[in-house]
C-alpha positions in Angstrom: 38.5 -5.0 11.9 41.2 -7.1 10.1 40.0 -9.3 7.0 40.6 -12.7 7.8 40.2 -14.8 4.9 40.8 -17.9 6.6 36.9 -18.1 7.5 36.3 -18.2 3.8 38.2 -21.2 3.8 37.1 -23.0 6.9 33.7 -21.9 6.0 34.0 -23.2 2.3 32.1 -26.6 3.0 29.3 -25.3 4.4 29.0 -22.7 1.5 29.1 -25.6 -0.7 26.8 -27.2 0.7 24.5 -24.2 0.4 25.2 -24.2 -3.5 24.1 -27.6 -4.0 20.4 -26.7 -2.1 20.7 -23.6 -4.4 21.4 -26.0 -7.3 18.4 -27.9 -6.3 16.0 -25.1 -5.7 16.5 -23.7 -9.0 16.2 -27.2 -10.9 13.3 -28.0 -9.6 11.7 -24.9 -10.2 12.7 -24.6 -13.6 11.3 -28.2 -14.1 7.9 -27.1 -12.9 8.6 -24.2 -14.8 8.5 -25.3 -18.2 5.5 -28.2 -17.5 3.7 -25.0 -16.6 5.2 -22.5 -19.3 4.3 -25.2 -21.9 0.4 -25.5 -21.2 0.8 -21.8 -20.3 2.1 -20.9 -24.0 -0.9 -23.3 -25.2 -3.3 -22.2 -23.9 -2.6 -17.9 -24.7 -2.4 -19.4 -28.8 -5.7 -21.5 -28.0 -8.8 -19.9 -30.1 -10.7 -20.5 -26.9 -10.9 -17.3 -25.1 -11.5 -18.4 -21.1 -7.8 -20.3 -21.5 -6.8 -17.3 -23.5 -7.7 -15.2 -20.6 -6.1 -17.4 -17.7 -3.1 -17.5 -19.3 -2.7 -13.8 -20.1 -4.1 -13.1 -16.2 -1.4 -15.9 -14.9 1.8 -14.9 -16.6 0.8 -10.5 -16.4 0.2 -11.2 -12.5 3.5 -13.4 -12.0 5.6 -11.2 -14.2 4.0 -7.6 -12.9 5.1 -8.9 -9.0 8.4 -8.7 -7.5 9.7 -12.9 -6.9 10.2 -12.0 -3.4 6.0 -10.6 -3.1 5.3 -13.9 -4.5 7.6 -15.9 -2.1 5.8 -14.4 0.7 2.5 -15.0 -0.7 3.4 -18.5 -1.2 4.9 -19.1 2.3 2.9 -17.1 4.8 -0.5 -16.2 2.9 -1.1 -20.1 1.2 -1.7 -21.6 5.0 -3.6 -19.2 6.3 -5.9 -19.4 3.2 -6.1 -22.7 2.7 -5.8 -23.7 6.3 -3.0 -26.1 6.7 -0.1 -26.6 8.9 3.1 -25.9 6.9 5.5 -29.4 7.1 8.9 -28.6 8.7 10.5 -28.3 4.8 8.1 -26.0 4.3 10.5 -23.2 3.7 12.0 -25.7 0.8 8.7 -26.7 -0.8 7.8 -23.1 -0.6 10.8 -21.7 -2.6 10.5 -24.2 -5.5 6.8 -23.5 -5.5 7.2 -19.9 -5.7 10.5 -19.8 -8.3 8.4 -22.4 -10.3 5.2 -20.1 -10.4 7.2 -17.2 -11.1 9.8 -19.0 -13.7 6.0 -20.3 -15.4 5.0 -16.9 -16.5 8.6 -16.7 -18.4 8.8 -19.8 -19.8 5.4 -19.7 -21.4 6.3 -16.2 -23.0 9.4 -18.0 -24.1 7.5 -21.4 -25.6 4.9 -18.8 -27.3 7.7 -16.6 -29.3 9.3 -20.4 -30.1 5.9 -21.4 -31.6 5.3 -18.7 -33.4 8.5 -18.4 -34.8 7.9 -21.5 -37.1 6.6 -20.4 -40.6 3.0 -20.9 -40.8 3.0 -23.2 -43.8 4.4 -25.9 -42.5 1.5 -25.9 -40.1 -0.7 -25.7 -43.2 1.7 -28.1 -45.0 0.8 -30.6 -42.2 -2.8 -30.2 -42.4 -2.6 -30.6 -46.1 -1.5 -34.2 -45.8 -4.3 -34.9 -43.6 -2.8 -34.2 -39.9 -5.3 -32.6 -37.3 -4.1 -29.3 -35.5 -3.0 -31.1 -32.4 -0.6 -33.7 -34.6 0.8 -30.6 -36.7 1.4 -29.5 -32.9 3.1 -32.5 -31.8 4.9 -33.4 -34.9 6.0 -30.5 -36.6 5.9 -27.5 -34.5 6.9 -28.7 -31.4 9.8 -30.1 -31.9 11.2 -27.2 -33.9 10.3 -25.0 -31.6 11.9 -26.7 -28.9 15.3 -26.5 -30.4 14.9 -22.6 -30.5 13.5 -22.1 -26.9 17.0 -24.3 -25.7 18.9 -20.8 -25.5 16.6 -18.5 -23.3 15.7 -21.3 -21.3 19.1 -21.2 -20.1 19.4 -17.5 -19.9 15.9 -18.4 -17.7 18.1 -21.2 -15.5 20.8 -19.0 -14.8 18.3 -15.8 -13.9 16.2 -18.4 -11.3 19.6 -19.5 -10.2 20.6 -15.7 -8.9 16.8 -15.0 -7.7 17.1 -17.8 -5.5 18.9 -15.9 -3.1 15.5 -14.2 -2.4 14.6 -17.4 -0.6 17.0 -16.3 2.0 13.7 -14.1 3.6 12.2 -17.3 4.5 14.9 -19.0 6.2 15.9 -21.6 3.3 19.6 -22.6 3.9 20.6 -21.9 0.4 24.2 -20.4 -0.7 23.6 -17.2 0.2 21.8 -17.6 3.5 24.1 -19.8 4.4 26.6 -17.2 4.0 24.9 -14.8 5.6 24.6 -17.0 8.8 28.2 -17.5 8.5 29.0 -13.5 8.5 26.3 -12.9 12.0 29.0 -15.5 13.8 32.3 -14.1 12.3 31.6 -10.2 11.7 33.6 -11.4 8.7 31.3 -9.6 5.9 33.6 -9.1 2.8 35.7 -13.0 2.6 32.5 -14.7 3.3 30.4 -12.6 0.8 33.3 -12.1 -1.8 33.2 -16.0 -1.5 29.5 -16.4 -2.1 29.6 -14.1 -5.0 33.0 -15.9 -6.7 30.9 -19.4 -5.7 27.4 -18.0 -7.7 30.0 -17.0 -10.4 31.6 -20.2 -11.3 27.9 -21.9 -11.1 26.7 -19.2 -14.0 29.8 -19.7 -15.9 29.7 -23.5 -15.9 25.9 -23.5 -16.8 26.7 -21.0 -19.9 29.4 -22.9 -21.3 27.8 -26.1 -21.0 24.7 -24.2 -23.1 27.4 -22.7 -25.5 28.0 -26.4 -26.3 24.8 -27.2 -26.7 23.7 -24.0 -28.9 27.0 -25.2 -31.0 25.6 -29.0 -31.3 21.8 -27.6 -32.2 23.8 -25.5 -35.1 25.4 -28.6 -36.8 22.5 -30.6 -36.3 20.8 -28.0 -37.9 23.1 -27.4 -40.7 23.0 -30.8 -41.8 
C-alpha cells in the first residue's frame, strides 16, 4: 500500500482537536492530583498511625497497579459496585478520575521527599518563637517545599500527559484514539501515527521548556 501523507494533513484538525481533550484530561487530573498528593503526603508524616496506614495502603495499591487496571476499575467495576448509571461523559469523567487517582499516589511521594527535604531546625526554629506544628507547616515548610516539588511535578505532568493514551481502551476521543479511528477508515497506519507521535512530541517539549523557565526563575529568586 502506498503512504499517502496527505491524510495526515486532511486529518490534522481532528488530531488537534484530540490533543486539546488530551490537554484537558491530563490537567485536570494532575489538579486532582496534587489536592490529593498533598493530604496524601500529610497524612504518611502524621504521628497518627490509622492516616499513616491509609496513606501507605493508598499510594502502594495505586503505584503497585498498572494505570490502565485502574482505568478499568474505575469505568466498568465503580457502577456495578456502587450501582449507578454511568452519564453519557462517562468515559471523560472516568479518565480524569482514574489519571487523578493514579497521579495522587505520585504526587504525594513527591510532596513527602519536598517536606522532608527542609532541614529540621527551621521547623524547631518556628516552634521556638511560639508557632504550633500546623503554623510551622503552613508558614515555613510549605512554602519551601513547594518550590522544590515545582520540577518533578512537571516530570509528573508530562508522564500523565503520555499515559493518557491508555484512555483510548475506554473509548475517550483523546489524541491518540482519535488517531487510531482515523487509521481503521484510511488503512493509513504510519502518516497518521507518525503524526500523533510528532503532535505528543511538540506538547512534551513545549511543557519542558516552559518548566526550564520556571526552574531558571525559582534559581534567581532563590539566589537573591
Amino acid at each position: 500500500m502506498v503512504i499517502d501523507w496527505s491524510v495526515a494533513i486532511r486529518s490534522l484538525p481532528i488530531l488537534l482537536k484530540g490533543a486539546v481533550i488530551t490537554l484537558e484530561l491530563t490537567a485536570g487530573a494532575v489538579a486532582m492530583g496534587v489536592v490529593i498528593g498533598m493530604f496524601m503526603a500529610l497524612a504518611r508524616l502524621s504521628k497518627r498511625w490509622p492516616l499513616r496506614a491509609f496513606a501507605t495502603a493508598y499510594i502502594d495499591f495505586l503505584r503497585g497497579t498498572p494505570l490502565l487496571v485502574q482505568i478499568f476499575l474505575v469505568y466498568f467495576a465503580a457502577p456495578q459496585l456502587f450501582h449507578f448509571q454511568p452519564p453519557d461523559k462517562y468515559p471523560y469523567i472516568a479518565g480524569i478520575l482514574a489519571m487523578g487517582l493514579n497521579s495522587g499516589a505520585y504526587i504525594a511521594e513527591i510532596f513527602r521527599a519536598g517536606i522532608q527535604s527542609i532541614d529540621r531546625g527551621q521547623s524547631e526554629a518556628a516552634r521556638s518563637l511560639g508557632m504550633t506544628q500546623a503554623q510551622a507547616l503552613r508558614y515555613i515548610i510549605l512554602p519551601q517545599a513547594i518550590k522544590r516539588v515545582i520540577p518533578p511535578l512537571g516530570n509528573e505532568f508530562i508522564a500523565m500527559l503520555k499515559d493518557s493514551s491508555l484512555v483510548a481502551v475506554i473509548a475517550m476521543e483523546e489524541l491518540f484514539y482519535s488517531g487510531k479511528l482515523i487509521v481503521g477508515n484510511t488503512l493509513q497506519s504510519f502518516p497518521i501515527y507518525g503524526t500523533v507521535a510528532l503532535i505528543y512530541l511538540a506538547m512534551t517539549m513545549t511543557i519542558s521548556r516552559i518548566l526550564g523557565v520556571v526552574e531558571r526563575r525559582l534559581g534567581k529568586s532563590d539566589i537573591r
